[in-house]
C-alpha positions in Angstrom: 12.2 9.9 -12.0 12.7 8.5 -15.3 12.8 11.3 -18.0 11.5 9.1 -21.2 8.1 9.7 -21.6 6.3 5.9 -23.0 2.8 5.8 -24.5 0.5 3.9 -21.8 -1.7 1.4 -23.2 -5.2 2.4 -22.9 -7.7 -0.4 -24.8 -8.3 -3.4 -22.9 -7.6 -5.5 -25.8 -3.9 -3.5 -26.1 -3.2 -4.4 -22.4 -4.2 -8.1 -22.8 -1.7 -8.3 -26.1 1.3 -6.5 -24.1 0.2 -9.5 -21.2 0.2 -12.4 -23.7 3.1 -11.2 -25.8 5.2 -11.6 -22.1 3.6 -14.9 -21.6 5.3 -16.0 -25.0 8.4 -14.1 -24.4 8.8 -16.2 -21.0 8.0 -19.4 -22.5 10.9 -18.9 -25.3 13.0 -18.0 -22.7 12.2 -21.1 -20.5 12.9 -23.3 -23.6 16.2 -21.3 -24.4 17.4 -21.6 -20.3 16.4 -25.4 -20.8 18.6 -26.5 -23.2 21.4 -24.3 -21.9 21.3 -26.3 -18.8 20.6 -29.9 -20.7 24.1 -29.5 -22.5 25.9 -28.5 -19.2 24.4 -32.6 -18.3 21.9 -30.2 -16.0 18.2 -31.6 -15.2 16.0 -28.1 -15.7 13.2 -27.6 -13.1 10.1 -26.0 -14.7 9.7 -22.9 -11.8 13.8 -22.6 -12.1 13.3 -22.2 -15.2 10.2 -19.7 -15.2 12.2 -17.2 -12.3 15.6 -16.6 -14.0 16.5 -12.9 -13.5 16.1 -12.6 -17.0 12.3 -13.6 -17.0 11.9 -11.9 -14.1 12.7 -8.6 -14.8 10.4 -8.9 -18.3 7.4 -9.5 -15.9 8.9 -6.1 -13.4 9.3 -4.3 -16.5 6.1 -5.1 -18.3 4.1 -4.5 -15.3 5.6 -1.1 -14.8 5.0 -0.3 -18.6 1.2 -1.2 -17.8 1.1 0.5 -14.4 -2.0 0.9 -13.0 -3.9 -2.1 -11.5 -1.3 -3.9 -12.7 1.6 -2.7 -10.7 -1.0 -2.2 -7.7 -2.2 -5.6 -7.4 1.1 -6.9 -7.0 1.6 -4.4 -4.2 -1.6 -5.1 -2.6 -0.8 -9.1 -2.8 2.9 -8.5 -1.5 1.7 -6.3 1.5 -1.8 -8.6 2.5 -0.9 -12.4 2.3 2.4 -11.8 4.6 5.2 -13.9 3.0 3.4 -16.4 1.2 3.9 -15.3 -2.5 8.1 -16.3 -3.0 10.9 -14.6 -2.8 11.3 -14.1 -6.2 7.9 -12.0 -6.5 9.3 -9.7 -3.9 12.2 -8.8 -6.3 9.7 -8.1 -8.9 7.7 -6.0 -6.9 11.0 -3.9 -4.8 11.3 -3.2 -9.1 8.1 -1.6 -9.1 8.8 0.8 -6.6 11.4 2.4 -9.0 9.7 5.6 -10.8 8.2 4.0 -14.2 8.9 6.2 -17.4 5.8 9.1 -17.5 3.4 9.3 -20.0 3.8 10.9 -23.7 2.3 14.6 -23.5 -0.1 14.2 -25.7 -2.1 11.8 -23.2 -1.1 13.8 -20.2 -3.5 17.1 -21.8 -5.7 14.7 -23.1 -5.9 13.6 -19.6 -6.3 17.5 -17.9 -8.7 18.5 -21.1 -11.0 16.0 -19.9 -10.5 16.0 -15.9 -10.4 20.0 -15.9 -11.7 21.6 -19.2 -10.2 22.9 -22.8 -9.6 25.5 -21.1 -7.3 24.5 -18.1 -4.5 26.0 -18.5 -6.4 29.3 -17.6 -6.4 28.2 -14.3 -2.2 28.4 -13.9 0.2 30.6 -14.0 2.9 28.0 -14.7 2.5 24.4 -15.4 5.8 21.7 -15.0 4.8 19.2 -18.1 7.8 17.3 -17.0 6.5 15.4 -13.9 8.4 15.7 -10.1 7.0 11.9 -8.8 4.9 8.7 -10.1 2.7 6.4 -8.7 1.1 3.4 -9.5 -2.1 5.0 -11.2 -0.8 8.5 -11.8 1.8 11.4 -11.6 2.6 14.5 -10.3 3.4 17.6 -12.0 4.7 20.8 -10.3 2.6 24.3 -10.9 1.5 27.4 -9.7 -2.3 28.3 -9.6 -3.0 31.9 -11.0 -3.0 33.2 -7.3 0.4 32.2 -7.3 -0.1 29.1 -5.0 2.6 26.3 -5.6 0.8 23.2 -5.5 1.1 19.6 -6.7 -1.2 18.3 -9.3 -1.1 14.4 -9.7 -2.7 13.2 -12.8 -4.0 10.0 -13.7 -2.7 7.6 -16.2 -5.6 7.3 -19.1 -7.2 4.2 -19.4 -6.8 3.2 -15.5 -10.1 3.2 -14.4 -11.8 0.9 -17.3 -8.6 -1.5 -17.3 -8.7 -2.4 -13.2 -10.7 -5.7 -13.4 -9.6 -7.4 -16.5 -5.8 -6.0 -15.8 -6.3 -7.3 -12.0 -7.5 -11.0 -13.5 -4.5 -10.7 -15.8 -2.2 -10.1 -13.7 -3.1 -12.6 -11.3 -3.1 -14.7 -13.9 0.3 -14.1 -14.7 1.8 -14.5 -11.7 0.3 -17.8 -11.2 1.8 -19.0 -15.2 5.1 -17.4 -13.5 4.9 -19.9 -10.4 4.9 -16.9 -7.7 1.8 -18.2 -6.0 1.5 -21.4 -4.2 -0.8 -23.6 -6.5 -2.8 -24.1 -3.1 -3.7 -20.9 -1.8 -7.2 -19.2 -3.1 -6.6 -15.5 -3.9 -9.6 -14.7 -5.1 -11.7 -13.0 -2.3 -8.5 -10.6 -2.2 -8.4 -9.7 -5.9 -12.2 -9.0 -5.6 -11.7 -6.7 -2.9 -8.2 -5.5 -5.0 -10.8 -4.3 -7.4 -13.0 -3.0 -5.2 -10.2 -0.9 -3.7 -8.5 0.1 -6.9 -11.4 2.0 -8.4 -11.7 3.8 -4.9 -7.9 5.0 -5.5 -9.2 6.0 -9.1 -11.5 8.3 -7.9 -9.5 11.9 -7.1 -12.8 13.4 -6.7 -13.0 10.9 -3.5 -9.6 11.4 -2.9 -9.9 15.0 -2.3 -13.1 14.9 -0.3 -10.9 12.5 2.2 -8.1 15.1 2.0 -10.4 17.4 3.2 -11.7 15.6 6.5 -8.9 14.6 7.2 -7.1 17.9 7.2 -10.1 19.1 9.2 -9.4 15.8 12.1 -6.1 16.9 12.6 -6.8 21.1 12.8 -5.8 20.6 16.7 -2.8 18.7 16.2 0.5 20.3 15.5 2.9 17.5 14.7 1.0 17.1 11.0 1.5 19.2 7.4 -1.3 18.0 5.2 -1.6 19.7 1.9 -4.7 22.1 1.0 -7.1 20.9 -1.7 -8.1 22.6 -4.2 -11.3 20.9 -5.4 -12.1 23.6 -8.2 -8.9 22.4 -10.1 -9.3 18.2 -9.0 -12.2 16.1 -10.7 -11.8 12.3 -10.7 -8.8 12.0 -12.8 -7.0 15.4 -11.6 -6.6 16.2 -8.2 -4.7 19.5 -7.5 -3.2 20.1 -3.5 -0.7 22.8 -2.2 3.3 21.6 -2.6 4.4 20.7 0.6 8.4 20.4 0.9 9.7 17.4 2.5 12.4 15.0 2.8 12.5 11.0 3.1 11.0 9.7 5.7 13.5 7.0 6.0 16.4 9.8 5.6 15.4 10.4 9.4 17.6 6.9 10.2 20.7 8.9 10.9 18.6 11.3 12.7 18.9 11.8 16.8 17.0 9.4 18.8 15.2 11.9 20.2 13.9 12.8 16.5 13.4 9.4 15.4 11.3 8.8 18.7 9.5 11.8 18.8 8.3 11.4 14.7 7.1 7.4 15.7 5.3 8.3 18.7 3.5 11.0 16.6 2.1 8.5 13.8 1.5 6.0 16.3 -0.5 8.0 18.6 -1.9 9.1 15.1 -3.2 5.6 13.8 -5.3 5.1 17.8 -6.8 9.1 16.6 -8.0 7.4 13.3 -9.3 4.0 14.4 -11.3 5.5 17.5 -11.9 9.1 17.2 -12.1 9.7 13.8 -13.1 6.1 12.6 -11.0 7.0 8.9 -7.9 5.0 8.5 -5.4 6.0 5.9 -4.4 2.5 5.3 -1.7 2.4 2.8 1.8 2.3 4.7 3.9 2.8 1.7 6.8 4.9 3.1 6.4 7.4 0.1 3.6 8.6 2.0 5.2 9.7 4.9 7.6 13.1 4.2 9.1 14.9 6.7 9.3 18.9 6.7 12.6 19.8 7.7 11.9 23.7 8.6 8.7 22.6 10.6 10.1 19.7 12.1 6.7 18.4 10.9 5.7 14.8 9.2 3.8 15.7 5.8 0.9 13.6 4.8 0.1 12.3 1.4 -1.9 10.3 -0.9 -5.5 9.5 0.9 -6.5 7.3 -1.6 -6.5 4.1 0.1 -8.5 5.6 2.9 -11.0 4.0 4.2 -14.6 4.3 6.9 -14.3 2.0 9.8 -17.8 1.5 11.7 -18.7 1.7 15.1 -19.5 -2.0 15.4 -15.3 -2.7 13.9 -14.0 0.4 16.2 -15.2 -0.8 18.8 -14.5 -4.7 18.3 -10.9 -3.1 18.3 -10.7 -1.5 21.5 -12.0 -4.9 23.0 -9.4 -6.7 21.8 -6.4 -4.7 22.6 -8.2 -4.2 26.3 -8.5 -8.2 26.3 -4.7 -8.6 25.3 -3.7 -6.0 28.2 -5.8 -8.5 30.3 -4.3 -11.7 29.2 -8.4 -12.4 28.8 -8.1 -14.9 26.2 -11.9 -15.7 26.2 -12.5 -12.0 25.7 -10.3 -11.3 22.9 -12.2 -14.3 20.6 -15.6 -12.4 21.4 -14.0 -8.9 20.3 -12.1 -11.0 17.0 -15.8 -12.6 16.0 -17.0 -8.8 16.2 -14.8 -7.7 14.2 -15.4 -10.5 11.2 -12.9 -13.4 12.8 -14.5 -17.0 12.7 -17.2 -16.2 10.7 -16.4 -19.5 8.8 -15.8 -22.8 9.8 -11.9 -22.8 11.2 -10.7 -25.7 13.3 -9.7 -24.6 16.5 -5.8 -24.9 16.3 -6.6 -21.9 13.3 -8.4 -20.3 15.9 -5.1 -20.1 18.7 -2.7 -19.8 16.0 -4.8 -16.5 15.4 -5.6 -15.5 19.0 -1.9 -16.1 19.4 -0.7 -13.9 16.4 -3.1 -11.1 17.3 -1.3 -11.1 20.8 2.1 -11.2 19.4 1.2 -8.4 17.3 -0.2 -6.6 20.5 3.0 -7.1 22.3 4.1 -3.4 22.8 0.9 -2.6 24.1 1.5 -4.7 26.9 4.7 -3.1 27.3 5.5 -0.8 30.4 7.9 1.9 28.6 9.2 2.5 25.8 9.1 0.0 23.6 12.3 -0.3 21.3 11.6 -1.4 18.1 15.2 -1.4 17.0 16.0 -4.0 19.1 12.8 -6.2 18.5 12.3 -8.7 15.5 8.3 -8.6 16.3 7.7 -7.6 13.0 10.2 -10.8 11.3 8.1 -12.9 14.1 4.4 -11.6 12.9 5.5 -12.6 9.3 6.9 -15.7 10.0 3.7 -16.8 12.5 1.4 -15.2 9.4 3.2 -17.6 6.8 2.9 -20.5 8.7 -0.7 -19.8 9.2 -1.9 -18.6 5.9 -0.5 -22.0 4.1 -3.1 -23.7 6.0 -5.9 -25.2 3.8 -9.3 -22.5 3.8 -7.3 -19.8 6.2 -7.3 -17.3 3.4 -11.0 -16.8 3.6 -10.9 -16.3 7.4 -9.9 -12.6 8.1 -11.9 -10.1 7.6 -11.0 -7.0 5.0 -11.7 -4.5 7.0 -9.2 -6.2 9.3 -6.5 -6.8 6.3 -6.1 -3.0 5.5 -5.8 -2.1 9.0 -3.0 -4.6 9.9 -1.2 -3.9 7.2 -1.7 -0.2 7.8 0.1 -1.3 11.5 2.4 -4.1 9.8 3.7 -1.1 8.2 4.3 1.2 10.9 5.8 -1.0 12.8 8.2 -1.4 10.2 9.1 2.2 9.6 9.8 2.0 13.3 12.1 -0.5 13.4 13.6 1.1 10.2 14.2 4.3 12.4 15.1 2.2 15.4 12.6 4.6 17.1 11.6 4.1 20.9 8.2 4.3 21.4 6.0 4.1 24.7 2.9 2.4 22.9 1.2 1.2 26.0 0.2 5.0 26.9 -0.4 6.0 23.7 -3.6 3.2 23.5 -5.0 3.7 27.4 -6.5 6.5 26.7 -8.8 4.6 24.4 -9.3 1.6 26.7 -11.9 1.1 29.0 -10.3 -1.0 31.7 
């Protein structure tokens, strides 16, 4: 965690200056690189010019400074459209995930004044001013509750919530001046929904009512620490939850297999809970979100932001297409796709396979009898590379459904912690249950 606090700009008009003053920054440096290279007898090429580490870690840093939708966007784009933004935006974005300095004091009691009162400081014995984590749209401070409870009280960066769309169109914006997106792929439908899903995330209030159900779901299963919410001390820019100790996920890599097998089977078995019994999907698979509780021997859940209602009618289109991929019923598995939001526009049937065809690759430990070792697979290398190839295609982008987007990446992501942990994982059995065959 960074210990210099920065003031977060919070007027629109501020965070469009701090955008345009990069813009200019880059170009200087583009015409400073340039010349450099002409009197080494070098020919310059424009995007070489634009993604020199230099320039690319003023965009990494500006967007951190911005934070909010800014910094989220880029992590929504990264995870969503596969590996069709470059190379050089996946180094700007693994910057991101470093801690970004936390905000000057004086915003963060502005902040609880208005989320919890004048008077909030009533309400704990002990308050940690210095914050423990960050996020994207807010941090977390350390305190105990005047009942002595520990908790964790994550408070949102001010200015967030009215910044998302213009700081969403900026960035986008940005990143296309910067050359990171191919000139012919149409992002747009995504940075709506972006927007859409952003000022869900800003709502704590929401997030604490999803904390809630959720913690109820999972009452019967033992494998799980969520933290209590404590909705008297959360609003929609403060939400306050019980501390939960835990380590790394990914610290579990040096783990035993047994360990690493038994924590994978646990949120694999969990996601099939979510997208048929309980029909609310956690979809973010940021590894932060994942701790694991060392004295339990228990996988702590966090952040339910991102968490989103699936309906009947997309549940269900689910369970007919991991049945139909069982069944090597290819005819069957378009008729659960269309159900779930595939082909509602015109696509030209080799866009169809090459869908029908990634869907089963990305099925492929269902279909597995045993264990399936995701250590030794490259299926989630494979779903990338078939999901690049695809997505460059001319009016793909519009094709899949959102409600389909979160959820794959939501499995995209397991399947990488999986691999990660080299866990072992008998997939096949964990889905039957759910299938109707």
């Amino acid at each position: 965690m960074a210990n210099q606090e920065s003031k977060i700009p919070t007027h629109r008009l501020a965070r469009f200056g701090q955008f345009a003053s990069l813009a200019t920054r880059i170009g200087s440096n583009v015409v400073a690189e340039g010349a450099k290279q002409l009197l080494k007898g070098e020919r310059p090429h424009t995007k070489d010019l634009l993604l020199t580490p230099s320039n690319i870690k003023r965009v990494a840093d500006q967007l951190a400074h911005l934070r909010g939708a800014a910094m989220k966007v880029g992590q929504m784009l990264s995870m969503d459209s596969g590996d069709i933004l470059s190379p050089e935006l996946a180094e700007i974005l693994a910057r991101l995930r470093s801690d970004a300095n936390p905000m000057l004091s004086k915003q963060l009691n502005a902040v609880l004044v208005d989320g919890l009162g004048e008077n909030w400081k009533q309400a704990f014995l002990s308050f940690n001013f210095k914050p423990v984590a960050s996020a994207s749209i807010g941090q977390v401070h350390q305190a105990y509750t005047d009942d002595g409870d520990m908790v964790a009280v994550k408070v949102q960066y001010p200015g967030i919530r009215n910044s998302i769309d213009s700081d969403v169109d900026n960035v986008a914006t940005l990143l296309n001046v910067v050359g990171v997106i191919p000139k012919d792929i149409d992002i747009n439908a995504l940075l709506g929904e972006a927007k859409k899903q952003l000022h869900a995330e800003a709502n704590y209030q929401l997030e604490c009512e999803y904390l809630q159900r959720y913690k109820q779901h999972l009452t019967q299963r033992d494998h799980f620490v969520i933290p209590k919410a404590y909705p008297e001390l959360s609003s929609e820019t403060v939400l306050t939850m019980e501390y939960v100790e835990g380590v790394s996920i990914e610290s579990l890599v040096d783990a035993p297999q047994a360990q690493r097998d038994a924590v994978m089977h646990a949120l694999l078995e969990l996601l099939f809970a979510e997208l048929f019994d309980f029909q609310l999907v956690q979809t973010d698979p940021n590894f932060a979100n994942y701790r694991y509780n060392t004295q339990s021997q228990k996988v702590v859940l966090l952040d339910f932001g991102a968490t989103r209602e699936y309906s009947d009618i997309i549940s269900n289109g689910y369970r007919l297409a991991f049945q139909a991929v069982i069944n090597h019923d290819t005819g069957a598995l378009e008729e659960a796709l269309r159900q779930i939001g595939f082909f509602s526009q015109t696509i030209v049937e080799s866009q169809k396979q090459a869908i029908l065809e990634l869907v089963t690759l990305a099925c492929e430990p269902m279909c597995y009898e045993g264990a399936y070792d995701f250590g030794q697979s490259d299926l989630a290398n494979k779903i990338r590379q078939r999901g690049t190839a695809l997505s460059m295609q001319e009016n793909y982008w519009h094709t899949p459904p959102i409600d389909a987007i979160f959820l794959h990446r939501k499995i995209g992501g397991l399947y990488l912690l999986a691999a990660r942990l080299k866990a072992r994982v008998d997939i096949r059995k964990l889905v039957m249950p759910y299938l109707s065959l």
